[in-house]
LUMVEXGU-592717 format. One line per 8 residues: number of its first residue (from 0); their letters; for each residue x, y negated, z of C-alpha. Coordinates in nm, 2 decimals, padded with zeros to 4 digits, always signed. Layout:
REM residues N
NUM> a> X/Y/Z; ...
//
This chain:
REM residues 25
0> xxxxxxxx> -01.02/-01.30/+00.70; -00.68/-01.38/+00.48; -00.51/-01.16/+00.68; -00.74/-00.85/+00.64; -00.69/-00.87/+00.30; -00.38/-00.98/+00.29; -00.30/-00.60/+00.52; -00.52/-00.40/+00.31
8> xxxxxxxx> -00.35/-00.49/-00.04; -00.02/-00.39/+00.15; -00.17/-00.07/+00.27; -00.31/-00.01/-00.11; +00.02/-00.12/-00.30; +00.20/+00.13/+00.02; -00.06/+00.43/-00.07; +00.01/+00.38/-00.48
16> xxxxxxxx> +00.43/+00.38/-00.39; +00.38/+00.67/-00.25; +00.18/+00.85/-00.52; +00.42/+00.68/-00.78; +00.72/+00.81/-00.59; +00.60/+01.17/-00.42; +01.01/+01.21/-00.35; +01.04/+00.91/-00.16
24> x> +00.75/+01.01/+00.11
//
């Protein structure tokens, strides 16, 4: 169960990079 939300808070904190930094997509 950890890991599941372990994965999805890096998959979150990944999707807000991303949105942060548009340049480095």
């Amino acid at each position: 169960m950890i890991a599941l939300f372990i994965i999805a808070l890096a998959v979150f904190g990944y999707l807000v990079y991303v949105l942060i930094k548009p340049e480095k997509f």
